[in-house]
mmJSON file of the N, C-alpha and C atoms, coordinates in Angstrom:
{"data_MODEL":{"atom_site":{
"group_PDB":["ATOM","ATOM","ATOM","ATOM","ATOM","ATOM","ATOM","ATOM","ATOM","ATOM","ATOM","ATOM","ATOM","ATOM","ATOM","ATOM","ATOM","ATOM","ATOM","ATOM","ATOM","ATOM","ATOM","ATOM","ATOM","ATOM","ATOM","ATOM","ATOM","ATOM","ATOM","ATOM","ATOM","ATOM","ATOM","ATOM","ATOM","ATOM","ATOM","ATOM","ATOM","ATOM","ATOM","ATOM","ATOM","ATOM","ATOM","ATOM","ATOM","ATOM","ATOM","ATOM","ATOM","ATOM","ATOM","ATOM","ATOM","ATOM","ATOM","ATOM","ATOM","ATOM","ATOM","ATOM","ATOM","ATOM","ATOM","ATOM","ATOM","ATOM","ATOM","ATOM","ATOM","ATOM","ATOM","ATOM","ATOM","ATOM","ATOM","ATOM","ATOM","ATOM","ATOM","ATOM","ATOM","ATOM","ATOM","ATOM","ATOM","ATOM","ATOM","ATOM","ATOM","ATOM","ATOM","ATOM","ATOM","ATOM","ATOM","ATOM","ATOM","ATOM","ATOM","ATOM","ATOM","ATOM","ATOM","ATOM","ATOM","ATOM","ATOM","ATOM","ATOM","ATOM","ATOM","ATOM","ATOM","ATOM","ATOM","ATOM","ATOM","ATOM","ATOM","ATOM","ATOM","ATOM","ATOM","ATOM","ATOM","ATOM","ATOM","ATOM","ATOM","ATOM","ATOM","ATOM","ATOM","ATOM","ATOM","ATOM","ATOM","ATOM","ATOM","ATOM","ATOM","ATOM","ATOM","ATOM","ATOM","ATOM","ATOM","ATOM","ATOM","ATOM","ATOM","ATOM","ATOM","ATOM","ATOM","ATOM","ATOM","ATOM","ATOM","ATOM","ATOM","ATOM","ATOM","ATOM","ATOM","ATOM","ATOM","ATOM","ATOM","ATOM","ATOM","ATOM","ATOM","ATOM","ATOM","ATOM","ATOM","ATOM","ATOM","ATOM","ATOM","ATOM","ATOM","ATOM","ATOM","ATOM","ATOM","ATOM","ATOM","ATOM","ATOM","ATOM","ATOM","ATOM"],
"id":[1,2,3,4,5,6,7,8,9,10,11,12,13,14,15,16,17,18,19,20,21,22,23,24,25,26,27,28,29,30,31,32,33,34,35,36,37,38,39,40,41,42,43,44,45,46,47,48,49,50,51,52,53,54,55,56,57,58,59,60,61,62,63,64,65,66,67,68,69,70,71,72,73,74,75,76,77,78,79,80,81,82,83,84,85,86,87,88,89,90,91,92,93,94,95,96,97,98,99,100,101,102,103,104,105,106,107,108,109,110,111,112,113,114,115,116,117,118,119,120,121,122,123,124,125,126,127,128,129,130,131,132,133,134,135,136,137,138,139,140,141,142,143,144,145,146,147,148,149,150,151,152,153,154,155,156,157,158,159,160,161,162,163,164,165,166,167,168,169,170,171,172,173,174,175,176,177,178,179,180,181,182,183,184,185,186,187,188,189,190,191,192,193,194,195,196,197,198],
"type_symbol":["N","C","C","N","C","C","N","C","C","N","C","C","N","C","C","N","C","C","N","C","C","N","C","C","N","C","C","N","C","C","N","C","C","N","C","C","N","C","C","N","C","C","N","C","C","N","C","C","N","C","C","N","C","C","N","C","C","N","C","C","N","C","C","N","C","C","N","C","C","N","C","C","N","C","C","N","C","C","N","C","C","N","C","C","N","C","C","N","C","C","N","C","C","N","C","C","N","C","C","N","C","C","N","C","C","N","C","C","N","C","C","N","C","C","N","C","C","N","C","C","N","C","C","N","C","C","N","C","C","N","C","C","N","C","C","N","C","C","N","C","C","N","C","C","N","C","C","N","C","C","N","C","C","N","C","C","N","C","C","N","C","C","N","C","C","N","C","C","N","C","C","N","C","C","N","C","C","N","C","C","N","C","C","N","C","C","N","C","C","N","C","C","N","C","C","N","C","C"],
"label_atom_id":["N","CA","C","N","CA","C","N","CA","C","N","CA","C","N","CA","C","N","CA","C","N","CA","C","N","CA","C","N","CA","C","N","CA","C","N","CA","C","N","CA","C","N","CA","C","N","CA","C","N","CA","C","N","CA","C","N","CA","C","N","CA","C","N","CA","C","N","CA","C","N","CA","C","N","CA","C","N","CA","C","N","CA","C","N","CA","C","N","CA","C","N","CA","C","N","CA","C","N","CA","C","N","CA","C","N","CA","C","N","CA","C","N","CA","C","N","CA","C","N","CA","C","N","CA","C","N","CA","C","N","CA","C","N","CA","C","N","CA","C","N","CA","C","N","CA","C","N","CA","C","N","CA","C","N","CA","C","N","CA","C","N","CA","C","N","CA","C","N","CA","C","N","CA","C","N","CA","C","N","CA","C","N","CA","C","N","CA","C","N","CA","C","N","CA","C","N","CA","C","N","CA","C","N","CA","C","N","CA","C","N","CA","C","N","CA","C","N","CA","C","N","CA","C","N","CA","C","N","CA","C"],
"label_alt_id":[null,null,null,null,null,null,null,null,null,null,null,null,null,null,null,null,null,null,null,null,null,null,null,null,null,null,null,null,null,null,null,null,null,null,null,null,null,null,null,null,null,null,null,null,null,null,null,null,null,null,null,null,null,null,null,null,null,null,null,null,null,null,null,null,null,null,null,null,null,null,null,null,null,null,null,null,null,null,null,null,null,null,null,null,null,null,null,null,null,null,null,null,null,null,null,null,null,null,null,null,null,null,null,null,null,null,null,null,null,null,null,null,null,null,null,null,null,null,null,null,null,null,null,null,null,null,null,null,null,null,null,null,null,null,null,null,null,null,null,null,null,null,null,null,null,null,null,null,null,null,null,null,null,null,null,null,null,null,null,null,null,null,null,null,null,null,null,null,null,null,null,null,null,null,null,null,null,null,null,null,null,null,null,null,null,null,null,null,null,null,null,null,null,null,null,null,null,null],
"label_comp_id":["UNK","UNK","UNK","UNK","UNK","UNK","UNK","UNK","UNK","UNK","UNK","UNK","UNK","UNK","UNK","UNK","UNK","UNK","UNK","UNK","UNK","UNK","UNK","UNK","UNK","UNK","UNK","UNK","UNK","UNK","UNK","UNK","UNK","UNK","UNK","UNK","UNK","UNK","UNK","UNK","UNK","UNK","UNK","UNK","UNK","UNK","UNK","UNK","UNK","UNK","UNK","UNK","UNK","UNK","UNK","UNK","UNK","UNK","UNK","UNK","UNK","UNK","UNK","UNK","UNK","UNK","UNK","UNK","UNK","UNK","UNK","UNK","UNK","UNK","UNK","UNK","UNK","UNK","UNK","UNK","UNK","UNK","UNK","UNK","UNK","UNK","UNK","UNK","UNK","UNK","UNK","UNK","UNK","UNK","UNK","UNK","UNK","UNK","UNK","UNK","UNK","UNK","UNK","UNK","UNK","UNK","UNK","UNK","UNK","UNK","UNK","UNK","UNK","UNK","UNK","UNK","UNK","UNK","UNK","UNK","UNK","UNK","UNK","UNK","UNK","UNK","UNK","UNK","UNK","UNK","UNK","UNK","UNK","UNK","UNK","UNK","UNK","UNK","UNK","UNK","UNK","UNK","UNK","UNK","UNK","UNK","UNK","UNK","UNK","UNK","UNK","UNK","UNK","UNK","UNK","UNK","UNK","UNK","UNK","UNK","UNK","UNK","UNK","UNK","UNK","UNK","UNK","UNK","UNK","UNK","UNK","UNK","UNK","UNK","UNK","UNK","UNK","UNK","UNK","UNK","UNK","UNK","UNK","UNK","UNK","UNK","UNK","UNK","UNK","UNK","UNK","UNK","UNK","UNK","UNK","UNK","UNK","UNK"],
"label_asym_id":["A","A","A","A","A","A","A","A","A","A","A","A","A","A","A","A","A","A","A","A","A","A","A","A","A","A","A","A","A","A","A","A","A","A","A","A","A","A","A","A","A","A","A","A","A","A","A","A","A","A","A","A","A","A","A","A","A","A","A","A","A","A","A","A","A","A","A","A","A","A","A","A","A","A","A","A","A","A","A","A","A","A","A","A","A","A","A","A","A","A","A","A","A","A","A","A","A","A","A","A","A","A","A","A","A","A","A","A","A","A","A","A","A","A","A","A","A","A","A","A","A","A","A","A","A","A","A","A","A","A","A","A","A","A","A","A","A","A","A","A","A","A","A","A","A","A","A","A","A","A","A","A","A","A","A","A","A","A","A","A","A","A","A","A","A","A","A","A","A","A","A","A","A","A","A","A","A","A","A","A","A","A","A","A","A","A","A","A","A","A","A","A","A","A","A","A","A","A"],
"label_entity_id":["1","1","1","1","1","1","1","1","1","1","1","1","1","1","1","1","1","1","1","1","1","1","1","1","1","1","1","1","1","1","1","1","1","1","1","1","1","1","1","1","1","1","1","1","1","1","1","1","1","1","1","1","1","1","1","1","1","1","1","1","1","1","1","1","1","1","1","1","1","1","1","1","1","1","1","1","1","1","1","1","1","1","1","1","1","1","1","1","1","1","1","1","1","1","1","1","1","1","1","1","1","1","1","1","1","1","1","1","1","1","1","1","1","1","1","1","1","1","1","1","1","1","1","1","1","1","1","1","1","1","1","1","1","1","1","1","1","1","1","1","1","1","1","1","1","1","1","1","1","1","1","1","1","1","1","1","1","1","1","1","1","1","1","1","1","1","1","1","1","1","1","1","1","1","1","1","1","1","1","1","1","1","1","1","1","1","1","1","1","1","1","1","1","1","1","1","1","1"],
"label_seq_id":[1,1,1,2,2,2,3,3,3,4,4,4,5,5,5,6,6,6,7,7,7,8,8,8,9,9,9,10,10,10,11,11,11,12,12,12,13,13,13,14,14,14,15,15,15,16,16,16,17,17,17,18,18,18,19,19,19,20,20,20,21,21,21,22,22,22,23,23,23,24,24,24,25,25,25,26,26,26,27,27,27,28,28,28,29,29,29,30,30,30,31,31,31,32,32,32,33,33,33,34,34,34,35,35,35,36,36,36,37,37,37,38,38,38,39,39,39,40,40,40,41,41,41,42,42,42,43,43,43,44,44,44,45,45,45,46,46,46,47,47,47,48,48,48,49,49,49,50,50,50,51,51,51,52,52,52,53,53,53,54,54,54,55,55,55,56,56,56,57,57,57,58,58,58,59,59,59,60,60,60,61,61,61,62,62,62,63,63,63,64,64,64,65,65,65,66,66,66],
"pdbx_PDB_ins_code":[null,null,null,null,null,null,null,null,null,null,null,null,null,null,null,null,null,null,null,null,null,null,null,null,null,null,null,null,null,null,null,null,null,null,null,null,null,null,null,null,null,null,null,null,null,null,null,null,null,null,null,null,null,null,null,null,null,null,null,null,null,null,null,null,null,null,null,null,null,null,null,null,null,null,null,null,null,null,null,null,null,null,null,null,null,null,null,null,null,null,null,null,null,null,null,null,null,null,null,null,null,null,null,null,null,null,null,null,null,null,null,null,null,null,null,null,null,null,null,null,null,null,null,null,null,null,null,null,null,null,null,null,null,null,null,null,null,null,null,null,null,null,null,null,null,null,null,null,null,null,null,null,null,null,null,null,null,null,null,null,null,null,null,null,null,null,null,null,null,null,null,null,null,null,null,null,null,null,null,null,null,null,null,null,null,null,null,null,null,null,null,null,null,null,null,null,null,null],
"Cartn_x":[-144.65,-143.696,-142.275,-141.893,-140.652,-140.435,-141.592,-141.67,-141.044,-141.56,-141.297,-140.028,-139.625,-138.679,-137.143,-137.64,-136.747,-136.619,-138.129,-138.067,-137.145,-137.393,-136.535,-135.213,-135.114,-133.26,-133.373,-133.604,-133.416,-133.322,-134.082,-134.089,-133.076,-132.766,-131.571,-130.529,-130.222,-129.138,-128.996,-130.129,-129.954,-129.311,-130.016,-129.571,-128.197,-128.11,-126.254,-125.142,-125.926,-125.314,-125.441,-126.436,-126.492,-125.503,-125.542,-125.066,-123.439,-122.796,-121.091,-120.996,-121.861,-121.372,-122.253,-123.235,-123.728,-122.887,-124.096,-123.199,-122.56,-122.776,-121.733,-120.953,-120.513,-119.729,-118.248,-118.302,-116.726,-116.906,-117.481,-116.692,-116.237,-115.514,-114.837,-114.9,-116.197,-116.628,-115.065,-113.723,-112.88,-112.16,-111.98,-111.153,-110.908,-108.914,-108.287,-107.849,-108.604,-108.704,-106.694,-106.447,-104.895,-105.366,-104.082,-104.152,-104.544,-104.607,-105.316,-106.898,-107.397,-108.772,-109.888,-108.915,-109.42,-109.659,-111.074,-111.381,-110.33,-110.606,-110.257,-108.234,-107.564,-106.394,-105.964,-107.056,-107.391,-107.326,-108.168,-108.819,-108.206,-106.616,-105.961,-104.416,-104.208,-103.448,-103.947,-105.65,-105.989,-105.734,-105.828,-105.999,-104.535,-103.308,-102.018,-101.633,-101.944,-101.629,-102.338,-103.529,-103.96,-103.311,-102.43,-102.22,-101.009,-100.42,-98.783,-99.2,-100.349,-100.248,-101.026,-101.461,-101.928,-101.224,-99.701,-98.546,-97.673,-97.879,-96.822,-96.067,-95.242,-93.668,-92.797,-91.958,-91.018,-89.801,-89.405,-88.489,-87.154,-86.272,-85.154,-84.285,-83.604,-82.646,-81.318,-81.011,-80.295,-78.606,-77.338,-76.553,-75.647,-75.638,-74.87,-73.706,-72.651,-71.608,-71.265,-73.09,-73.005,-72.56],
"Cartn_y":[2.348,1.248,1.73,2.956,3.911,3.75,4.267,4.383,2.969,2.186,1.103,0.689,0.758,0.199,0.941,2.232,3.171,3.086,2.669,2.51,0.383,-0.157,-1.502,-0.841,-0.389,-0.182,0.743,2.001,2.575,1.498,0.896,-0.795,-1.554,-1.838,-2.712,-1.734,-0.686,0.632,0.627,0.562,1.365,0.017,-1.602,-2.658,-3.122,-2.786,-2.764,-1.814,-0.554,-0.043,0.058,-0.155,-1.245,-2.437,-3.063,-4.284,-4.039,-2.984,-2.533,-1.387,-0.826,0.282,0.561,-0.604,-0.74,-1.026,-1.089,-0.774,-2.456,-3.472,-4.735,-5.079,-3.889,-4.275,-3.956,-3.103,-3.166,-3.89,-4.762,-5.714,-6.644,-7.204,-8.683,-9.701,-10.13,-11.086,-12.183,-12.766,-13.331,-12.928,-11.865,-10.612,-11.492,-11.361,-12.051,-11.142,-11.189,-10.113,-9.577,-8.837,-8.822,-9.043,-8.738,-8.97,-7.655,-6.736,-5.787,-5.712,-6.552,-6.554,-7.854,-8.736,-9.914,-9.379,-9.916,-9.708,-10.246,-11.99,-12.812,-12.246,-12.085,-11.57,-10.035,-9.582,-8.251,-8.448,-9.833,-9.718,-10.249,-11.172,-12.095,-10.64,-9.851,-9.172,-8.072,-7.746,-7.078,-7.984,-9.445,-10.154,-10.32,-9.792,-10.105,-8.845,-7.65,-6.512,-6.605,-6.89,-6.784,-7.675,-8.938,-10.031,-9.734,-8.394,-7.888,-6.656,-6.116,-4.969,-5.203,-6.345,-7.23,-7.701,-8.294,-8.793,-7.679,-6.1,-5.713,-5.25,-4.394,-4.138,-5.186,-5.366,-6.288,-6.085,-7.232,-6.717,-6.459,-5.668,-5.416,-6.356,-6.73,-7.876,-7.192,-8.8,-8.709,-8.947,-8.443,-9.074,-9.921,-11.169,-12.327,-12.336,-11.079,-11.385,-10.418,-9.828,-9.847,-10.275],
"Cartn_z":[94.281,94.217,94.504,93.878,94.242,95.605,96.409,97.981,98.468,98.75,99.305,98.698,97.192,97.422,98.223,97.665,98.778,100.253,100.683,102.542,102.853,101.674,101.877,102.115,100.915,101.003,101.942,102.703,103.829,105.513,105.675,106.555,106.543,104.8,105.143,105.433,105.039,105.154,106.968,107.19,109.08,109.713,109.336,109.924,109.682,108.68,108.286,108.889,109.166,109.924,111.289,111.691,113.717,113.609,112.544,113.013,112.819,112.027,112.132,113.296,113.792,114.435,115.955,115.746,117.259,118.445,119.593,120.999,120.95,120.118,120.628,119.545,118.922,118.054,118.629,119.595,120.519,121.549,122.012,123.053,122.358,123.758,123.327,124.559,123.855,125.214,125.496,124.553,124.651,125.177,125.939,125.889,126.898,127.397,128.823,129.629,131.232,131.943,132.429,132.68,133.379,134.716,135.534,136.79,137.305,137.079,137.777,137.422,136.522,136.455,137.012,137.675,138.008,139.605,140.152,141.404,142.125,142.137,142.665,143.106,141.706,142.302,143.591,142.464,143.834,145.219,145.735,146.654,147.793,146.669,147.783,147.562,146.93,147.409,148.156,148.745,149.728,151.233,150.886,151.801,152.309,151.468,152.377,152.297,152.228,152.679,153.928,154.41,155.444,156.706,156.123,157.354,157.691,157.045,156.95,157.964,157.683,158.695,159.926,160.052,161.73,162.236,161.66,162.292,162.945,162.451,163.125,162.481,162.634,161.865,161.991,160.736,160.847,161.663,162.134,163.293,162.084,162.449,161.864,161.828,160.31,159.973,161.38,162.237,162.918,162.035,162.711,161.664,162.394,161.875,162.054,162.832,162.568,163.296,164.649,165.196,166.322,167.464],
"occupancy":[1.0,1.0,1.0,1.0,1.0,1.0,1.0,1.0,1.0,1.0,1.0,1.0,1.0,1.0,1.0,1.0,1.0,1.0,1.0,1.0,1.0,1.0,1.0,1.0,1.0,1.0,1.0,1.0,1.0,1.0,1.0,1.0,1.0,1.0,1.0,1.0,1.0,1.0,1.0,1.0,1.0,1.0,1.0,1.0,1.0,1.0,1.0,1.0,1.0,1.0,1.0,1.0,1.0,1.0,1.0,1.0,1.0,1.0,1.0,1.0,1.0,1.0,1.0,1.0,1.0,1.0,1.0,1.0,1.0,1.0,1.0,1.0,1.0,1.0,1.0,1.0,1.0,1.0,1.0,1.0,1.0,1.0,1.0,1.0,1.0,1.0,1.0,1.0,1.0,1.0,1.0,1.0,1.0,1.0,1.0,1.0,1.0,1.0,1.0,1.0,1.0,1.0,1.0,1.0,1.0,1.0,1.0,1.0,1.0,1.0,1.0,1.0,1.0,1.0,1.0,1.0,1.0,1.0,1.0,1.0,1.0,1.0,1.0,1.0,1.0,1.0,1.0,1.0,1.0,1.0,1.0,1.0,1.0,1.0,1.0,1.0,1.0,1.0,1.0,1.0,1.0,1.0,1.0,1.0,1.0,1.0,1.0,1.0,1.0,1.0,1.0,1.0,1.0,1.0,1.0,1.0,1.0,1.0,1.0,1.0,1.0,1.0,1.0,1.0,1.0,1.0,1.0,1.0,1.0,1.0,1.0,1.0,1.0,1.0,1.0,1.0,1.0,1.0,1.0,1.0,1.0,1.0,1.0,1.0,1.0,1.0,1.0,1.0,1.0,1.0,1.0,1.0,1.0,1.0,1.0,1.0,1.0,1.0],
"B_iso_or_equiv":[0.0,0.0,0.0,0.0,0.0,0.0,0.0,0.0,0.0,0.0,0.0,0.0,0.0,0.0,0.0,0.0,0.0,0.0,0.0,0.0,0.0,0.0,0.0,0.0,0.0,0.0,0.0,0.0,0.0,0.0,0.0,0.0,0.0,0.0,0.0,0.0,0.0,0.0,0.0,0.0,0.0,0.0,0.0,0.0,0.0,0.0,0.0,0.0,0.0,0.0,0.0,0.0,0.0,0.0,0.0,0.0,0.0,0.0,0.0,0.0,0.0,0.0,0.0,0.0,0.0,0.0,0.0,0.0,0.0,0.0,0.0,0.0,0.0,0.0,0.0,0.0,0.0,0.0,0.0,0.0,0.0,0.0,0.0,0.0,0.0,0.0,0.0,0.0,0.0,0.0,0.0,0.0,0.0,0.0,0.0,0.0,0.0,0.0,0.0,0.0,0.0,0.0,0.0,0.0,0.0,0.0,0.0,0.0,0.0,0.0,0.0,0.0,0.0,0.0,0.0,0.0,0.0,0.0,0.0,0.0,0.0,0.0,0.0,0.0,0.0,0.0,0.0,0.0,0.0,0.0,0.0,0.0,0.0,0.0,0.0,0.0,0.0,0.0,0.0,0.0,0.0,0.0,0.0,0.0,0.0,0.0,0.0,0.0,0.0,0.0,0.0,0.0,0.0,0.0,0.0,0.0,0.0,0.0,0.0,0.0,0.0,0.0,0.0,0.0,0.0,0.0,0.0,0.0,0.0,0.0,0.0,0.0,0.0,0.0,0.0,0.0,0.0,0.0,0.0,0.0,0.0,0.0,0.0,0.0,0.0,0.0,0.0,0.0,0.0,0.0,0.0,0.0,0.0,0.0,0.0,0.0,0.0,0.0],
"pdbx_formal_charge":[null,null,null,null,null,null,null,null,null,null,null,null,null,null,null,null,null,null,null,null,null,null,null,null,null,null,null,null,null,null,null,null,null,null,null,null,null,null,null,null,null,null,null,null,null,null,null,null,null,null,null,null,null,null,null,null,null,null,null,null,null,null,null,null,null,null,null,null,null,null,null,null,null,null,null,null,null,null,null,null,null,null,null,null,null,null,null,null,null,null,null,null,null,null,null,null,null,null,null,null,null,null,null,null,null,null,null,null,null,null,null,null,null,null,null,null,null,null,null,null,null,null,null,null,null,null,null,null,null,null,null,null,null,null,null,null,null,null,null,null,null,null,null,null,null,null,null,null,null,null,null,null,null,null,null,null,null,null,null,null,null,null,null,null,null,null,null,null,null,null,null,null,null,null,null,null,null,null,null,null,null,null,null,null,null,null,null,null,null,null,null,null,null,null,null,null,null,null],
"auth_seq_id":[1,1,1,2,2,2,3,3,3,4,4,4,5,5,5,6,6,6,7,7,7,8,8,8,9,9,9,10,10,10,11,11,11,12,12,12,13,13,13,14,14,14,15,15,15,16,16,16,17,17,17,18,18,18,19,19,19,20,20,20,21,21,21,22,22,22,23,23,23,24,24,24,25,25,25,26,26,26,27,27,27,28,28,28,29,29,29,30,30,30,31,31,31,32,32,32,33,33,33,34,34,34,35,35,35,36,36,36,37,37,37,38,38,38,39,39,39,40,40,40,41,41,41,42,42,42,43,43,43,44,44,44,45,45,45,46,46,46,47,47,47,48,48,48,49,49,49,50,50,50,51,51,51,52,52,52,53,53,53,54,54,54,55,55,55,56,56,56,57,57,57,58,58,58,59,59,59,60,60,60,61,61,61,62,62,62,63,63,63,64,64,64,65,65,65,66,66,66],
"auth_comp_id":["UNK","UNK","UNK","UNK","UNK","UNK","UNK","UNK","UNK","UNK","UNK","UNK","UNK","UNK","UNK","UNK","UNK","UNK","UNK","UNK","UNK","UNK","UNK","UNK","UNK","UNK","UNK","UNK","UNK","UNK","UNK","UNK","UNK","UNK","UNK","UNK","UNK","UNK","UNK","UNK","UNK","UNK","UNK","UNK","UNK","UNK","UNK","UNK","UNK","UNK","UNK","UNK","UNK","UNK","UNK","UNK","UNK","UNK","UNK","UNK","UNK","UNK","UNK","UNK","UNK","UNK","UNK","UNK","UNK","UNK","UNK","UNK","UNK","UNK","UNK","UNK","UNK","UNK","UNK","UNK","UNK","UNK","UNK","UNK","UNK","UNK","UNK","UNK","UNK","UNK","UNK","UNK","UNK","UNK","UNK","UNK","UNK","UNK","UNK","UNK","UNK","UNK","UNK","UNK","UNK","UNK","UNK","UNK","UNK","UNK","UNK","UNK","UNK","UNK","UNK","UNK","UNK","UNK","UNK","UNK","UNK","UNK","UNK","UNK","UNK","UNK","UNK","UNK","UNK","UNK","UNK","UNK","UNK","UNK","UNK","UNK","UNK","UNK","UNK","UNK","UNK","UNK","UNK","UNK","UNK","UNK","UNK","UNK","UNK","UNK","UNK","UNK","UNK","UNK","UNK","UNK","UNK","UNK","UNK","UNK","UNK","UNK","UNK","UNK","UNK","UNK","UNK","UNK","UNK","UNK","UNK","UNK","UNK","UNK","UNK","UNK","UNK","UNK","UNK","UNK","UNK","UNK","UNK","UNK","UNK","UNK","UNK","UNK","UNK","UNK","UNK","UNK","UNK","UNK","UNK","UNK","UNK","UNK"],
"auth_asym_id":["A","A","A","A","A","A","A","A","A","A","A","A","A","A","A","A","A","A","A","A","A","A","A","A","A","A","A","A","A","A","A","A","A","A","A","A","A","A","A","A","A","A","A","A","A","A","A","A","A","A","A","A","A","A","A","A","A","A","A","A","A","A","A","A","A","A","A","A","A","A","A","A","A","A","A","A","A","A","A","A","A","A","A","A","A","A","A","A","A","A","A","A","A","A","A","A","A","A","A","A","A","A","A","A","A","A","A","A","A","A","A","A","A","A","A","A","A","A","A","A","A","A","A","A","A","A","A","A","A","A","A","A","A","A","A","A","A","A","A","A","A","A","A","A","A","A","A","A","A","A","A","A","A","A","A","A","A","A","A","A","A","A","A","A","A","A","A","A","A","A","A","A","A","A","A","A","A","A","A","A","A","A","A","A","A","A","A","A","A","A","A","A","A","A","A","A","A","A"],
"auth_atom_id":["N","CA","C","N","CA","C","N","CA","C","N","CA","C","N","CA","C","N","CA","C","N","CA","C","N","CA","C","N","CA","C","N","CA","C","N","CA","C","N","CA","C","N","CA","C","N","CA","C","N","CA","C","N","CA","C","N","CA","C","N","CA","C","N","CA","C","N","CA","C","N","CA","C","N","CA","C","N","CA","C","N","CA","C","N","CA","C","N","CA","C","N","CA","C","N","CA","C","N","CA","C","N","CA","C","N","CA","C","N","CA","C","N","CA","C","N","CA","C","N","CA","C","N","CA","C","N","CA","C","N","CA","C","N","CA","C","N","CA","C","N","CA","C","N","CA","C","N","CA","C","N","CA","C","N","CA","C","N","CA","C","N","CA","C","N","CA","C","N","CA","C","N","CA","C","N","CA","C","N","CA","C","N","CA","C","N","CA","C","N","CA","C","N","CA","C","N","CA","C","N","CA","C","N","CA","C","N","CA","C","N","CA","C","N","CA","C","N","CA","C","N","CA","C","N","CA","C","N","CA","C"],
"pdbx_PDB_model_num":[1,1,1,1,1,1,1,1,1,1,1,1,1,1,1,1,1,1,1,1,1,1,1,1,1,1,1,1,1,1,1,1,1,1,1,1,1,1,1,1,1,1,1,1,1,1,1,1,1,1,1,1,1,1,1,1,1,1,1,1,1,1,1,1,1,1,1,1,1,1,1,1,1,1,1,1,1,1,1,1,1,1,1,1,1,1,1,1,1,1,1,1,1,1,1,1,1,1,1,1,1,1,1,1,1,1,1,1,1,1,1,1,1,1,1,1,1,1,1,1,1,1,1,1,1,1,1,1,1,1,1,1,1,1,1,1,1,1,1,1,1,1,1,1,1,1,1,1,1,1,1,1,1,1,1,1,1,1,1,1,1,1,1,1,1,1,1,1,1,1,1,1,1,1,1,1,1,1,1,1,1,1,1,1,1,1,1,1,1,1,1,1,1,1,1,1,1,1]
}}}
């Protein structure tokens, strides 16, 4: 009877401690991405670095009282 009740409390001991120190006890599924972790922003500042270097060099500011 010793036994078992020792292997209960060892069970609840291990599940108490999975359930504070397991692998999903550090995420944060709420977690709000920044801008360097969002694809979508990534993908439109790959998309205008690329339409800046298909245009060309910029022509040089002319000055006015040429």
């Amino acid at each position: 009877m010793l036994y078992l009740l020792a292997f209960i409390g060892a069970v609840t001991l291990a599940v108490l401690l999975w359930k504070g120190f397991g692998p999903s006890a550090h995420t944060h599924p709420g977690r709000a991405l920044g801008p360097d972790d969002d694809p979508e922003f990534l993908w439109k500042v790959d998309r205008e670095v690329h339409r800046r270097r298909t245009e060309g060099p910029a022509a040089p500011d002319q000055d006015p009282g040429d």
